[in-house]
C-alpha positions in Angstrom: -5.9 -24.0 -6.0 -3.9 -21.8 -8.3 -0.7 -21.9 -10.3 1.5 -20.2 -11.6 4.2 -20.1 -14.2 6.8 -18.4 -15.4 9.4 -18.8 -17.9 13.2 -17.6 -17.9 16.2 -18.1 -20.5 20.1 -17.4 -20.6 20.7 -14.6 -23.0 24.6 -14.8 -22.4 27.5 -15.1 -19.4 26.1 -11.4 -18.7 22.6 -12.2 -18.0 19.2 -14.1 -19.0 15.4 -12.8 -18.8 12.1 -13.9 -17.1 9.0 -13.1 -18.5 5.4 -13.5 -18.2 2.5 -12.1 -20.2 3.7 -9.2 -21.5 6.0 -8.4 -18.6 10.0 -9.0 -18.9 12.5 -9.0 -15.9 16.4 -8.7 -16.6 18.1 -10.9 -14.2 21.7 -10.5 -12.9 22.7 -14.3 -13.2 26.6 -13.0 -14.5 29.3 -14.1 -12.2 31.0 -10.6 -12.5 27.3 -9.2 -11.0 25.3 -6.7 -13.2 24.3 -3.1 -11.8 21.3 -2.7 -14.2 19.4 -6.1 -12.9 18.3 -8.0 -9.4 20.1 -11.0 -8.7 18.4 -14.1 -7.2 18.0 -12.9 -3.2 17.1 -9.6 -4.1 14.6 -10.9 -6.8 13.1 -12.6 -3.9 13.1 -10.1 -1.7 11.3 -7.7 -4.3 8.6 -10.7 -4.5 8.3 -9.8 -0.6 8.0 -6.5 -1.6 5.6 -6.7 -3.7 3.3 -9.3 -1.6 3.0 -7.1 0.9 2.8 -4.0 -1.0 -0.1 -6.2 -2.3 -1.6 -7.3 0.8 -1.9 -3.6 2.2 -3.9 -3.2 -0.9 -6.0 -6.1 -0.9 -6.8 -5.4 3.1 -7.5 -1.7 3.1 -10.6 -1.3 1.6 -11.7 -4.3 3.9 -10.7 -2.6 6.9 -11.5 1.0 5.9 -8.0 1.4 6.4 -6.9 5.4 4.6 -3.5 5.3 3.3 -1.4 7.4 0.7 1.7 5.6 0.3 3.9 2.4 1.1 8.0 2.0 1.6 8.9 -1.7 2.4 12.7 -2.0 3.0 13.8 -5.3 3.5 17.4 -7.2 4.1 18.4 -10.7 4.4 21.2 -12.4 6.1 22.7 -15.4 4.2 25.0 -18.0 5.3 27.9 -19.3 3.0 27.2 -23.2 3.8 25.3 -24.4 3.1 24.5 -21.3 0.7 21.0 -19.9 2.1 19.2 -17.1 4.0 19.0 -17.5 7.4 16.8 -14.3 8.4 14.8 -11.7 6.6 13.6 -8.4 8.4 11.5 -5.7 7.3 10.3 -2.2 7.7 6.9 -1.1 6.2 6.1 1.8 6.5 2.7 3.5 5.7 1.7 7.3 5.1 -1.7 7.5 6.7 -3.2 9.3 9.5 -4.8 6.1 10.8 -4.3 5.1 14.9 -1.5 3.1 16.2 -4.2 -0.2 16.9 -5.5 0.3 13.3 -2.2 0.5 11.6 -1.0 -2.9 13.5 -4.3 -4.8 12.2 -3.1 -4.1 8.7 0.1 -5.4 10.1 -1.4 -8.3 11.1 -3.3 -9.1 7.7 -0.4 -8.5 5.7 1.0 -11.0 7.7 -1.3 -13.3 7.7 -2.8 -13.2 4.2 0.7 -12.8 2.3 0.9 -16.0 -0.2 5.3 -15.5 -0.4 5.3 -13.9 3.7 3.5 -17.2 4.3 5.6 -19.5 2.4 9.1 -17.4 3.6 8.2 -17.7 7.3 8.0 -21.5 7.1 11.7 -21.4 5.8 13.3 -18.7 7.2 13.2 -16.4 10.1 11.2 -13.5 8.3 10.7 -10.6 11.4 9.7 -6.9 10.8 7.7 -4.0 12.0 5.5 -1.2 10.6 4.9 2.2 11.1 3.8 5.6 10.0 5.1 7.6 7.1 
């Protein structure tokens, strides 16, 4: 079993900081909204990002799978109330020269092997495709 942790503070009504080891995230937590920082839902959509960004690193060498690059481009839709997200799709999409049957297997292990995919699906409709840069 693993943990994590993370702490975040309030630097003023415009904004507060996460952090962890040496890393430091500004977080749009002003009512008025901030252009320079994430707020909240796209903070967690960057943590889906990121975990499948991840996961197509984690699964290629395993599968032999050649790649150059990743684009992930996700949206959510929220309802007002109660306030939360009701659906999450995504596009990955993958430069590599790989088949059509390959490039869904790496699909399927992002899918399947994503710690914050896995723990999103349970909540919230999380749907998306991927294809070829």
């Amino acid at each position: 079993m693993r943990s994590y942790t993370i702490s975040a503070r309030r630097d003023d009504e415009n904004g507060s900081l996460a952090g962890v080891r040496e890393a430091v995230v500004t977080l749009d937590t002003s009512l008025a909204g901030r252009r320079d920082a994430l707020n909240p839902v796209e903070l967690l959509l960057a943590s889906l990002a990121a975990c499948m960004i991840k996961g197509i690193e984690r699964s290629a060498p395993m599968l032999k799978f050649g790649f150059s690059g990743v684009t992930v481009s996700l949206s959510a839709e929220r309802q007002d109330a109660p306030p939360k997200l009701t659906a999450i799709s995504y596009e990955l999409i993958v430069d590599t020269t790989e088949s059509d049957r390959r490039l869904e297997l790496l699909h399927t292990n992002v899918r399947k092997y994503g710690t914050i995919s896995n723990t999103l699906a349970d909540s919230v409709s999380l749907s998306g495709s991927i294809r070829r840069g």
